[in-house]
C-alpha positions as CSV (number, residue, x, y, z in Angstrom):
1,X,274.8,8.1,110.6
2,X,272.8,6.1,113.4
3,X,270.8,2.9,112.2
4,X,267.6,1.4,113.9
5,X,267.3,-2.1,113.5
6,X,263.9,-3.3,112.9
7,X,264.4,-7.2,112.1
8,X,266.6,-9.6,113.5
9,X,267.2,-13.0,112.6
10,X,269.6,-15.5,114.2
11,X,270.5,-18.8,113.1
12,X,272.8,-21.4,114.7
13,X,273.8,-25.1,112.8
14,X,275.9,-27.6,115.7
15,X,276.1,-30.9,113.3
16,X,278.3,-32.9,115.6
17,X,275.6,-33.5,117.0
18,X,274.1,-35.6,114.2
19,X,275.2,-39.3,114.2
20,X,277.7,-38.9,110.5
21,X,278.2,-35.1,110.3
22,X,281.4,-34.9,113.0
23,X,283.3,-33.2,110.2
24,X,281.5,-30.5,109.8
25,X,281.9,-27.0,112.1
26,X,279.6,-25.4,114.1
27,X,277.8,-22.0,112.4
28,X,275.9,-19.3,113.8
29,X,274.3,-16.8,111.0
30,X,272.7,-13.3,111.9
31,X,271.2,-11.7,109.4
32,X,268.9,-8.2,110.3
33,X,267.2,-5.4,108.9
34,X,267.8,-1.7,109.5
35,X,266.0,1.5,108.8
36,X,267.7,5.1,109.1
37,X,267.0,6.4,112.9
38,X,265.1,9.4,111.9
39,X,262.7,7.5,110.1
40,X,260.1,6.3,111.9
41,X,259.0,2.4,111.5
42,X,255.7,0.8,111.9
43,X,255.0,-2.8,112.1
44,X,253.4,-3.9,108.6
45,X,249.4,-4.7,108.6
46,X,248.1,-8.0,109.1
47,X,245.2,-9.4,107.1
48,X,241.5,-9.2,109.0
49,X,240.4,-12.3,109.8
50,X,237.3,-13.5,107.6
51,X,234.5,-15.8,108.3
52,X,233.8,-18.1,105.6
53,X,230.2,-18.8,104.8
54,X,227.0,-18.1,107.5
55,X,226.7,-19.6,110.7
56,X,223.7,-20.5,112.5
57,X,222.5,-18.4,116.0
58,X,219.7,-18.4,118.8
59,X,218.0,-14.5,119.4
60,X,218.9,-13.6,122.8
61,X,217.5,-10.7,125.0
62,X,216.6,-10.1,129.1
63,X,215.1,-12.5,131.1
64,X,211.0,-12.7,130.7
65,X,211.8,-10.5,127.8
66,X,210.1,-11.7,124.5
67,X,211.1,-9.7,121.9
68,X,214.1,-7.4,122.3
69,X,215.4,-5.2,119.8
70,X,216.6,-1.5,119.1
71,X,215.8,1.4,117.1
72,X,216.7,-0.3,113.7
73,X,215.1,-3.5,114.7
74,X,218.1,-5.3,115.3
75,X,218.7,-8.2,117.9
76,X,221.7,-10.0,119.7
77,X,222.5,-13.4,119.4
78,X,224.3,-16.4,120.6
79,X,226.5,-18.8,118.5
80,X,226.6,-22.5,119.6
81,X,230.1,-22.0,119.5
82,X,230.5,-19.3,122.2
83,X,231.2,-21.3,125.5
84,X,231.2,-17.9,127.4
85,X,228.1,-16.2,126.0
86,X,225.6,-14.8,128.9
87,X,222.7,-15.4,126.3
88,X,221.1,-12.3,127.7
89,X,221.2,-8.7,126.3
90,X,224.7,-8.4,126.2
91,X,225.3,-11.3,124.1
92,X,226.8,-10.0,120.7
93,X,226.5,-6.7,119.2
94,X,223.3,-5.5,117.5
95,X,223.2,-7.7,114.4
96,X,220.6,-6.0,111.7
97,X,218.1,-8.2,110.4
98,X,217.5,-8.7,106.6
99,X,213.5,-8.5,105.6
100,X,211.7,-9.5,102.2
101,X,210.9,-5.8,101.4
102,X,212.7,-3.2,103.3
103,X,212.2,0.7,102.0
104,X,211.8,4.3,103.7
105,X,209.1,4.4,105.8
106,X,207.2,1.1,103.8
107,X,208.1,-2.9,103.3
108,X,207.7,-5.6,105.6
109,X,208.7,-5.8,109.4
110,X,209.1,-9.6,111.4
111,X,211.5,-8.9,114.2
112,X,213.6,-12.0,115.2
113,X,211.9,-13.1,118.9
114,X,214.2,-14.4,122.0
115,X,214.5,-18.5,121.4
116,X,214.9,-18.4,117.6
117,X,217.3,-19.9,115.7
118,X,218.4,-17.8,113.0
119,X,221.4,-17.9,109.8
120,X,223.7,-14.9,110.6
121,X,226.2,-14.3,107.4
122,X,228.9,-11.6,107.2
123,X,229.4,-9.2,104.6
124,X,232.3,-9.8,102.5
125,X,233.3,-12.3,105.4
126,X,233.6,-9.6,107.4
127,X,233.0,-10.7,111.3
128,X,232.3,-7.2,112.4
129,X,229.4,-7.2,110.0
130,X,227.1,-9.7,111.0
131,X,223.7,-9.8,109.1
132,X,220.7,-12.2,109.7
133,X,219.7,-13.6,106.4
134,X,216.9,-15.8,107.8
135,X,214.9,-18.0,109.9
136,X,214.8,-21.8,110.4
137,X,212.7,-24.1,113.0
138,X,214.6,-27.2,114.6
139,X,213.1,-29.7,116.9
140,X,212.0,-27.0,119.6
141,X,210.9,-24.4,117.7
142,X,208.1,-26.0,115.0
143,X,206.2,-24.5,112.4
144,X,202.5,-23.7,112.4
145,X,200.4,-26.7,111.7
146,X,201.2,-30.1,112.0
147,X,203.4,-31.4,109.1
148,X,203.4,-33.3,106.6
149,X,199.4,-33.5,107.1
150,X,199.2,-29.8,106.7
151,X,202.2,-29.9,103.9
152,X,199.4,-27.8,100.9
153,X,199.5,-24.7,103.2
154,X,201.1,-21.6,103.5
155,X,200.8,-19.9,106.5
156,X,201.5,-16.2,108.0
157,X,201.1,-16.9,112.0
158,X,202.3,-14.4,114.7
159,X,202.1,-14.9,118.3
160,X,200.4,-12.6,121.1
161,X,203.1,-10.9,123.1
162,X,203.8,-12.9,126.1
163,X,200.6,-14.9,125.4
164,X,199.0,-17.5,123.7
165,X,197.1,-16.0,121.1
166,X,197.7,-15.5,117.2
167,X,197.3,-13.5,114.6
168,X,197.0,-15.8,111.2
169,X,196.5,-15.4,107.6
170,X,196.6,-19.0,105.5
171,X,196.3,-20.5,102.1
172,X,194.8,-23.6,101.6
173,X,196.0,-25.5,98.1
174,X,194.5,-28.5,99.2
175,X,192.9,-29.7,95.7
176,X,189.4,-28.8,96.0
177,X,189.5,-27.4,99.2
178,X,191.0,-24.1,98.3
179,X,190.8,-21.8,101.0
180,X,192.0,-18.3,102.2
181,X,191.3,-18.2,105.9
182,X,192.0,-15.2,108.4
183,X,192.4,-15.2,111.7
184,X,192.0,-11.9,114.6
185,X,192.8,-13.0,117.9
186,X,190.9,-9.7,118.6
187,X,189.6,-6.4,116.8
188,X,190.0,-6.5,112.6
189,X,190.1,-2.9,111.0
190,X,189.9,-2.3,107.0
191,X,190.0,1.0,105.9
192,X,189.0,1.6,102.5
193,X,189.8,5.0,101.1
194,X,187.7,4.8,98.4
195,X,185.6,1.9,96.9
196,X,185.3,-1.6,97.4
197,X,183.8,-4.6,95.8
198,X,182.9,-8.1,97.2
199,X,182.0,-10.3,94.5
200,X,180.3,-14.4,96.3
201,X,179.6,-16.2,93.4
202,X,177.8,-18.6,95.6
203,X,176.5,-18.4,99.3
204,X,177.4,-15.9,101.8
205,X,176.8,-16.0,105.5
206,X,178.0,-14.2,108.2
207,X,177.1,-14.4,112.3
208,X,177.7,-12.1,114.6
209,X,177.6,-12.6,118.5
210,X,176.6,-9.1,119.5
211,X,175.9,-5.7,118.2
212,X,176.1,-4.3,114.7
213,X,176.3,-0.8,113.5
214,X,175.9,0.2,109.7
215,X,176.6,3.7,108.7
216,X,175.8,4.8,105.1
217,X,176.5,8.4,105.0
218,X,174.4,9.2,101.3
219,X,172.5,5.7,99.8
220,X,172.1,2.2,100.2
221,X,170.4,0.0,97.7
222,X,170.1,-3.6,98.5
223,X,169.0,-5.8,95.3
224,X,167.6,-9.3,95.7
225,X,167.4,-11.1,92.4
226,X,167.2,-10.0,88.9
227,X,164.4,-7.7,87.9
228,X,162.9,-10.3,85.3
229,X,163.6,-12.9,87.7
230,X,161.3,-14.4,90.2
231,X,161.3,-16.8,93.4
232,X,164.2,-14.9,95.0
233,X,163.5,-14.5,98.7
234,X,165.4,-12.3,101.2
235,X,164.4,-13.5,105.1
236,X,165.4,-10.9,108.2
237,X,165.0,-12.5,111.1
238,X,165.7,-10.3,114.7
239,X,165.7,-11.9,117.9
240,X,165.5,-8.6,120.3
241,X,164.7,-5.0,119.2
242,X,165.2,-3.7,115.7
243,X,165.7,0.2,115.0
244,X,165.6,2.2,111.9
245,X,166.0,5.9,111.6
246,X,165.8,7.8,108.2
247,X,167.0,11.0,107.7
248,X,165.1,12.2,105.1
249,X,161.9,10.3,102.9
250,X,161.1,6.6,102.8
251,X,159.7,4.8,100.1
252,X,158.4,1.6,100.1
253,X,157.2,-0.2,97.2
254,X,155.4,-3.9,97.1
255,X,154.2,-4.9,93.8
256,X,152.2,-8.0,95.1
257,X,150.9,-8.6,99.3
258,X,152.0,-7.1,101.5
259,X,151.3,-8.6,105.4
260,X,152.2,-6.9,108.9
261,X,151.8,-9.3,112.0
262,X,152.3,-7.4,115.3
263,X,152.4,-9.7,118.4
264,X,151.5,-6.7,120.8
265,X,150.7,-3.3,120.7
266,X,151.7,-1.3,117.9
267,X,151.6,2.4,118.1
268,X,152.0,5.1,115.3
269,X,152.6,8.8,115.2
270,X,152.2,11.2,112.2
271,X,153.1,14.6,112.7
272,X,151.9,16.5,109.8
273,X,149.3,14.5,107.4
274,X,148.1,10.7,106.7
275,X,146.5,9.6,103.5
276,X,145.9,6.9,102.7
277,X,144.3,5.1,99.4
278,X,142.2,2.4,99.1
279,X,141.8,1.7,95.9
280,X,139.2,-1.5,96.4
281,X,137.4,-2.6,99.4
282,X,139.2,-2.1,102.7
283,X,138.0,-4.4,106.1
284,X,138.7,-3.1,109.6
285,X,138.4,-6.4,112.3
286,X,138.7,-5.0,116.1
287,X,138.5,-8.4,118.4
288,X,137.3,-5.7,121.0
289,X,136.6,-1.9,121.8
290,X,137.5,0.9,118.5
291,X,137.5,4.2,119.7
292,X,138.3,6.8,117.4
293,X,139.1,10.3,118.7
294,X,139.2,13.4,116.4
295,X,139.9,16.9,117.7
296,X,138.1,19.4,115.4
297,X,135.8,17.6,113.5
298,X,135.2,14.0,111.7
299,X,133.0,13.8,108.1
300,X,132.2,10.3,106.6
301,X,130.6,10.9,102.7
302,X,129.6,8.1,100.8
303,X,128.2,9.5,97.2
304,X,125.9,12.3,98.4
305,X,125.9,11.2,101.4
306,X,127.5,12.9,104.5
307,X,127.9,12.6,108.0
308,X,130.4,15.3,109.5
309,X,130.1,15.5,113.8
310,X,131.7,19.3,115.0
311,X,133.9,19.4,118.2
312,X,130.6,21.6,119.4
313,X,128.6,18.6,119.7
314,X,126.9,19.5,116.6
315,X,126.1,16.2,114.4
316,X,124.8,17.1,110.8
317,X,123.1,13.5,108.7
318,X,122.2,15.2,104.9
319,X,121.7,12.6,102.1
320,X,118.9,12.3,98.9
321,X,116.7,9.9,100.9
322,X,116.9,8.5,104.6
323,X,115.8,5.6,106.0
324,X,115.4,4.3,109.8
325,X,114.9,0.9,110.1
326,X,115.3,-1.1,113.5
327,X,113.4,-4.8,114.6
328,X,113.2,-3.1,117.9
329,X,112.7,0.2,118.8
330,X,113.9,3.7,118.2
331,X,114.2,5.8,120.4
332,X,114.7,10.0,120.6
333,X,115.7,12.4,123.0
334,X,115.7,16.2,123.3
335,X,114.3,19.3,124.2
336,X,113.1,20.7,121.1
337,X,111.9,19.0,118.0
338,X,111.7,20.4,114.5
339,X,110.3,18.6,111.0
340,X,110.8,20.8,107.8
C-alpha cells in the first residue's frame, strides 16, 4: 500500500559540543505523519484574526468632494495606523454607518462627511465587518458653540453643502433663559395634515421683510380679548398697499365709533343696491364742490314733504304749506306761468 506523508519532523542533539557533556553521542530523531495515498489531505484551518475592541478613523472620499457615500449610506475611512492609505475613495471598503433610529423607509439619517473622525468597531471582532458606532470632535473638528460658555445647550447644526451656511435646531437650559431656537439658512416648510394649535401665553411678534400670503380656504375668525373684557386693542399698521378680496358676504360689526381717515381720494362702487341707515342725525362737510349725479330720477321727502327731479327735466316741490323767503331777491324764469 503507498503512504503520503503529510508531516515531517526532524530533530538532531550534537552535546560534545557543550562544555561537560563529551560523554554523551550524537542523535538525530525523525519522527513524521502519513496518510493513505488515495486519501486526499488538506492543510488544517487557521483561526481568523480578530480585532479586539473599536478603533478610531477619519471619513475619506474624492478630492473637493464633501460628502461621499453609496447607496446604503456608507463611507470609507482611514485608520491612523495605515501608513499606505491614499485617503481618497479607495481607502477602505464601504463601512456602514450605525444611526439612532434606523427602520424601512423611516428613522434618522446623518451621513459621516469627508474630515470626520469617527469610532469604527467590528462585529464579533470580525475585521471584515467594520461598523461605525459614532462620532467624536478633536482639536480640528469642534463642536457648535463655544464651550464651556455654551455648556446648557443642546444643539442639532448641519452645514450647507460646500458652503458656509447652517441648518440649526437648539435647546437652551440656561436657568431662566429657556429657549427652543430654530434656524433656516433658507426656505422653512410645515405641513400640517390636519390641525394645529399655537398656544403664547405671553407676547407674540413676528416681522416679515417682504410679502405675505394667507389663504383660508372656508373661515377665519380672529378674537381680540374676552367678550366681557374691555381695553384690549388690536393695531394694523401697512406701510404700502393693502388688499382684501371676499368671496362671498362681509359683515362688519362696531358696537361703539367707528372713524375712517382717507388721505386722498377714495372711490366706491356698488353694483346692485346701497342703503344705508341713519338712525340719528347724519352731517355731510364738502371743503369744496358736491355734485351728485342720478340717472333716472332723485326724490328727497321729509314728512309730507317731497321733492323728486325726473331725468326729463321735470322738477315736482308738493308739501302742506310753502314758503319763499330770500333778503334779496327772487327771481323766475319761463315761458308760461300757471297759479291754481
Amino acid at each position: 500500500r503507498e503512504w503520503q506523508v503529510v508531516s515531517c519532523v526532524l530533530a538532531g542533539d550534537q552535546p560534545q559540543a557543550l562544555h561537560g557533556s563529551g560523554g554523551q553521542g550524537t542523535t538525530l530523531d525523525n519522527h513524521f505523519e502519513a496518510i493513505p495515498a488515495d486519501r486526499t489531505w488538506r492543510v488544517p484551518p487557521q483561526p481568523k484574526p480578530s480585532v479586539d475592541g473599536p478603533q478610531s478613523a477619519i471619513v475619506t472620499g474624492p478630492a473637493g468632494e464633501e460628502i461621499f457615500c453609496d447607496e446604503h449610506g456608507r463611507v470609507r475611512v482611514r485608520f491612523h495606523w495605515d501608513r499606505y492609505c491614499p485617503g481618497n475613495e479607495d481607502s477602505s471598503c464601504w463601512v456602514r454607518v450605525s444611526q439612532a433610529w434606523a427602520g424601512a423607509g423611516f428613522g434618522n439619517l446623518a451621513i459621516p462627511r469627508v474630515g470626520q473622525e469617527v469610532i469604527v468597531d467590528f462585529l464579533n471582532g470580525d475585521p471584515d465587518q467594520p461598523i461605525i458606532m459614532g462620532r467624536t470632535y478633536h482639536q480640528d473638528n469642534r463642536s457648535p458653540g463655544s464651550l464651556p460658555g455654551t455648556k446648557t445647550q443642546m444643539t442639532i447644526r448641519s452645514k450647507t453643502y460646500k458652503g458656509s451656511g447652517f441648518n440649526e435646531l437648539r435647546f437652551e437650559d440656561a436657568t431662566n433663559q429657556e429657549q427652543v431656537y430654530i434656524h433656516a439658512q433658507k426656505d422653512m416648510d410645515t405641513e400640517v395634515l390636519n390641525d394645529r394649535s399655537t398656544k403664547v401665553r405671553h407676547d407674540h411678534t413676528e416681522s416679515i421683510g417682504n410679502n405675505q400670503k394667507i389663504t383660508v380656504r372656508l373661515g377665519q375668525t380672529v378674537t381680540v380679548g374676552k367678550e366681557n373684557a374691555g381695553g384690549h386693542d388690536q393695531a394694523i399698521t401697512v406701510a404700502h398697499d393693502q388688499s382684501t378680496s371676499v368671496g362671498n358676504d362681509q359683515t362688519l360689526s362696531v358696537t361703539h365709533d367707528r372713524k375712517k381717515d382717507v388721505g386722498n381720494d377714495q372711490n366706491s362702487k356698488v353694483v346692485g343696491d346701497d342703503t344705508e341707515a341713519v338712525e340719528k342725525s347724519q352731517n355731510i362737510t364738502v371743503g369744496k364742490d358736491y355734485t351728485l349725479t342720478v340717472t333716472d330720477s332723485l326724490t328727497i321727502k321729509v314728512g309730507e314733504c317731497v321733492l323728486k327731479m325726473n331725468k326729463d327735466g321735470t322738477i315736482m316741490l308738493s308739501g302742506v304749506k310753502i314758503q319763499f323767503k330770500a333778503d334779496d331777491s327772487i327771481k323766475g324764469v319761463a315761458s308760461t306761468v300757471h297759479f291754481n
